[in-house]
C-alpha positions as CSV (number, residue, x, y, z in Angstrom):
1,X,12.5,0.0,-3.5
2,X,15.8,2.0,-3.1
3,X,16.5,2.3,0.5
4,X,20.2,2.3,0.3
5,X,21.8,1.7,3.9
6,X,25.5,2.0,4.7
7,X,27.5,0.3,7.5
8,X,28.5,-2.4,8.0
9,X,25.4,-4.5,7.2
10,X,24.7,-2.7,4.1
11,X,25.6,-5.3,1.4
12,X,23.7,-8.3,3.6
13,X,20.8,-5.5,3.9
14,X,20.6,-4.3,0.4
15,X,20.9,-8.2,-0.7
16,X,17.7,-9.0,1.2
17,X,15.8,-6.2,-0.2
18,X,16.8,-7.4,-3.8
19,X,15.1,-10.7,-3.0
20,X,12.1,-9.1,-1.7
21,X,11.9,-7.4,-5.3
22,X,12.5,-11.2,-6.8
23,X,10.1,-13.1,-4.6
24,X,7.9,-10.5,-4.2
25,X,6.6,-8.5,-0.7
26,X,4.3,-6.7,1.4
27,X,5.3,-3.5,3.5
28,X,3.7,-2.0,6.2
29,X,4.6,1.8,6.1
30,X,4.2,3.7,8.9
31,X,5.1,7.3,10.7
32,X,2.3,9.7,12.2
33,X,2.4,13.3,10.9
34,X,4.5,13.4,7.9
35,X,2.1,13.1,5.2
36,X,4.6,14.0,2.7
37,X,7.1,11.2,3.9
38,X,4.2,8.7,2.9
39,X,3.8,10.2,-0.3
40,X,7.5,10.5,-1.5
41,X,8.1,6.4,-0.3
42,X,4.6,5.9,-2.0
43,X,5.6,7.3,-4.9
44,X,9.2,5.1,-5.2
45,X,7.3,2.0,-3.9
46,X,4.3,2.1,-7.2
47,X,7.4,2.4,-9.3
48,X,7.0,5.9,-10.6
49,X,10.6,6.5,-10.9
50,X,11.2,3.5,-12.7
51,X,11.4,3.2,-16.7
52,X,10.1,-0.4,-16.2
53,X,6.7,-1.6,-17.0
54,X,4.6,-1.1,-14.3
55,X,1.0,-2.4,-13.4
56,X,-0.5,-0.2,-10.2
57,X,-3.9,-1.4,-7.7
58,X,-4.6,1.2,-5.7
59,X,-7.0,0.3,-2.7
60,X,-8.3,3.4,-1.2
61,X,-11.1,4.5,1.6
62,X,-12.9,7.5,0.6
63,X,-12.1,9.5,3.6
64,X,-8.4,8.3,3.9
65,X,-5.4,11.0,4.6
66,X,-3.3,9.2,2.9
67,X,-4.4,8.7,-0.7
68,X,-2.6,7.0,-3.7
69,X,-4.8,8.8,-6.0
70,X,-2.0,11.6,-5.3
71,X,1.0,9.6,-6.6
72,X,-0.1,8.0,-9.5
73,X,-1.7,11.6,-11.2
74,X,1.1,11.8,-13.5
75,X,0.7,8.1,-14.3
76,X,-2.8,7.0,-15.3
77,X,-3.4,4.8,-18.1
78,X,-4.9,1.7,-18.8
79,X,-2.0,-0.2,-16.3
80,X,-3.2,1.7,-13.3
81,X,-6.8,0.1,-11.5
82,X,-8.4,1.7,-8.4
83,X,-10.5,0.0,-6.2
84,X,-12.4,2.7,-3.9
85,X,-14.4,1.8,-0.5
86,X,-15.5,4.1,1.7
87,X,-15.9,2.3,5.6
88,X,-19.5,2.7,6.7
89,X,-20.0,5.8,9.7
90,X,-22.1,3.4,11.7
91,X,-19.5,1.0,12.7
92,X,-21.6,-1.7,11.0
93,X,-19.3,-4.5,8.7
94,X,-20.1,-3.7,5.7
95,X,-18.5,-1.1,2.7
96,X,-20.3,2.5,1.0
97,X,-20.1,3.6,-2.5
98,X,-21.0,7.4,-1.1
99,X,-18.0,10.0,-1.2
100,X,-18.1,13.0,1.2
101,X,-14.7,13.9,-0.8
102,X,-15.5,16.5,-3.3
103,X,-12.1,16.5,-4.4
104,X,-11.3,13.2,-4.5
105,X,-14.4,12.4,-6.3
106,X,-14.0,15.0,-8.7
107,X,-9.9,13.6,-9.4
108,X,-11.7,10.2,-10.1
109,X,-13.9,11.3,-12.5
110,X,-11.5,13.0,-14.5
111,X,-8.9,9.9,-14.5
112,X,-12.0,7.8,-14.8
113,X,-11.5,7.4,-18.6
114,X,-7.9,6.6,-18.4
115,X,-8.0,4.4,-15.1
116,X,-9.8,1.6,-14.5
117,X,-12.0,3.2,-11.4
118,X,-13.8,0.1,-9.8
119,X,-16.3,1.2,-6.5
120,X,-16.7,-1.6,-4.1
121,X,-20.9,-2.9,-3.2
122,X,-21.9,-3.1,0.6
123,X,-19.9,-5.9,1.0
124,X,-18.0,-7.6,3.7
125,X,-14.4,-7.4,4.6
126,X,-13.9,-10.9,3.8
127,X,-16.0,-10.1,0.3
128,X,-13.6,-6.6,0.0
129,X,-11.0,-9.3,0.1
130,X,-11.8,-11.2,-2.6
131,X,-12.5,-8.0,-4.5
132,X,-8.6,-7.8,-4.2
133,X,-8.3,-10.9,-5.6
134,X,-10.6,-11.0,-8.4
135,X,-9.1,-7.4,-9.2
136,X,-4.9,-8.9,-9.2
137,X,-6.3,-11.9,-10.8
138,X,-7.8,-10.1,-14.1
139,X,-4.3,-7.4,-14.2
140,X,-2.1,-10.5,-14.1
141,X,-4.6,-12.7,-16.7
142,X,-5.1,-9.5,-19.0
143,X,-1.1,-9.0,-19.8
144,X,-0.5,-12.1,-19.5
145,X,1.1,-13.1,-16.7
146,X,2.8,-10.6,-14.5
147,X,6.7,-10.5,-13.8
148,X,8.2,-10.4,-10.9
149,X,7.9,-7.1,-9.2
150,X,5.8,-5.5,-11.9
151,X,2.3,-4.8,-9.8
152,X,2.7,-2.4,-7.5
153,X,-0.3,-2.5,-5.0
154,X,-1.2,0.4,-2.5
155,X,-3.5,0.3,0.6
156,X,-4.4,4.0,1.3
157,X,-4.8,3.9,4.2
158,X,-5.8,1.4,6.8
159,X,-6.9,3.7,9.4
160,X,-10.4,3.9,8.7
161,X,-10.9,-0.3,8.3
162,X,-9.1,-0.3,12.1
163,X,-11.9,2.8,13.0
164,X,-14.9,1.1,11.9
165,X,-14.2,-3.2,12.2
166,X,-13.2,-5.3,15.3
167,X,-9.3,-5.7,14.6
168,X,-9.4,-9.2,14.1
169,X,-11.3,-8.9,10.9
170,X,-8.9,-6.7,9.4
171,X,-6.3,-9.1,10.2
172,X,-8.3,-11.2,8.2
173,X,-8.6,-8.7,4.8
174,X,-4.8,-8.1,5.2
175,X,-4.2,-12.0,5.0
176,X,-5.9,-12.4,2.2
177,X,-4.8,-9.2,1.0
178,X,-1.2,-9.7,1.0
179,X,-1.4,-13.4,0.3
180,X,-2.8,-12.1,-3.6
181,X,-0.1,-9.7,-3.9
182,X,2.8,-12.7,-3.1
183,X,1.1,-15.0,-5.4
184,X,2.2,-12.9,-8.5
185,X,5.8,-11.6,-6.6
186,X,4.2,-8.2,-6.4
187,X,4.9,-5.4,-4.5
188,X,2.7,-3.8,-2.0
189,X,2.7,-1.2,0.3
190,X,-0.4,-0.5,3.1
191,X,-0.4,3.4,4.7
192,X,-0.9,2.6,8.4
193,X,0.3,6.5,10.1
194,X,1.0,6.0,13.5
195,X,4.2,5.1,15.8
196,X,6.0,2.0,15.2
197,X,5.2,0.7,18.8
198,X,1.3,1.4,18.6
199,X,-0.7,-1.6,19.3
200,X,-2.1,-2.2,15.6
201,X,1.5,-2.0,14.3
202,X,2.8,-4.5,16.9
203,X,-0.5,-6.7,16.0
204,X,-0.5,-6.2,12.1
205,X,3.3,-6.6,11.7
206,X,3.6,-10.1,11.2
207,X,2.0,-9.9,8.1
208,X,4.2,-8.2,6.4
209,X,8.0,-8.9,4.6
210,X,8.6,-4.9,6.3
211,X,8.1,-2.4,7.9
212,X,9.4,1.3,6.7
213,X,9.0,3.5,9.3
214,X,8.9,7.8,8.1
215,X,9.4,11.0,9.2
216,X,10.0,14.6,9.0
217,X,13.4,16.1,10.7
218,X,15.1,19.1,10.2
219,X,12.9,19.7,7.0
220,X,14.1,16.8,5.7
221,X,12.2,13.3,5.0
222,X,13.7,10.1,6.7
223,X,12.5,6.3,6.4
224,X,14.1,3.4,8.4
225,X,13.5,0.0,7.0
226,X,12.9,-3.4,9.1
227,X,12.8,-6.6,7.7
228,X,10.8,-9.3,9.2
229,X,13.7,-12.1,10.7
230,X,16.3,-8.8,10.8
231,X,18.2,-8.5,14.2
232,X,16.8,-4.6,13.8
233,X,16.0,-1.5,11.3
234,X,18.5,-0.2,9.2
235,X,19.6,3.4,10.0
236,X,17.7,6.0,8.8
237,X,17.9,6.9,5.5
238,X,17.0,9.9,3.4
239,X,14.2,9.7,0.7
């Protein structure tokens, strides 16, 4: 995390992100239509520019915009796992194995003997959930015992769980979600691409230590951080 704000805040705000990194801390990132803004926060949020020892769980859909098979291409090894669920097309609640990705499919197959590429059974949320678990449990058990800040989890993205299950029960997932991550003071960041005041945002937000909001202006890419308990976001900032 290196959102560095100025002002008068600055120190109290830079503080507070410091003790997210300590404690460990679940971020909602959102921002319609700048794709590449996701990517580049992403990117810092998995740790790639960091010469630290990193361990990555990448939770993706299938079908997603958004994917975190994209930012960790340069880094797969035995320290990065991917858990991949595709939503089901009939609305029903329960997960796919099948790809209609091509290209995704074809990136997993070739990182598939460095990675750890795990495809989720027709299960449940509440079972996709636990999947979570189970999958934190055995990084943090198979070095072990993780250090503060050193798994990096991505959700990528949560659009199509909010398309195909009544929102409630992805309220659910992320609970349990983001309760695994804090149990081992991890870091974890879940795609959601729409505005900052859309419903889901204003309903899933409460989970989450912050929100980083991103976008695309004059060519440039832009996030503004929130903490939860903050009197507001910080300015924008450049990534």
């Amino acid at each position: 995390m290196e959102a560095r704000p100025r002002g008068e805040n600055g120190a109290v705000f830079a503080q507070a992100l410091e003790s997210l990194k300590q404690e460990g801390a679940n971020i909602l990132l959102v921002g319609p239509g700048a794709k590449a803004a996701h990517e580049r926060v992403c990117c810092r949020l998995l740790g790639e520019l960091s010469d630290q020892p990193r361990y990555r769980l990448i939770v993706t859909a299938s079908e997603t915009t958004y994917r975190g098979h994209s930012c960790t291409a340069a880094e797969t090894g035995p320290e990065t796992h991917v858990l991949e669920i595709a939503p089901p097309a009939d609305g029903e609640s329960s997960a796919s194995t099948d790809s209609t990705d091509p290209t995704a499919e074809n990136r997993c197959e070739t990182a598939a003997e460095e990675m750890h590429l795990t495809h989720a059974p027709d299960v449940s949320l509440s079972a996709l959930g636990s999947a979570v678990f189970d999958a934190v449990s055995e990084i943090d058990a198979g070095c072990g015992g993780l250090e503060a800040a050193e798994l990096r989890v991505c959700v990528d993205s949560l659009v199509p769980f909010l398309n195909e299950y009544q929102t409630e029960a992805v309220f659910r997932l992320l609970h349990m979600t983001t309760a695994s991550v804090k149990q081992v003071s991890g870091i974890g960041h879940f795609h959601l691409p729409l505005d900052v005041d859309h419903d889901a945002v204003n309903l899933l937000e409460p989970l989450f230590d912050a929100t980083v909001e991103v976008r695309i202006r004059d060519g440039g890419y832009e996030q503004r951080w929130c903490l939860r308990d903050s009197n507001g976001p910080s300015e924008w900032l450049e990534i």
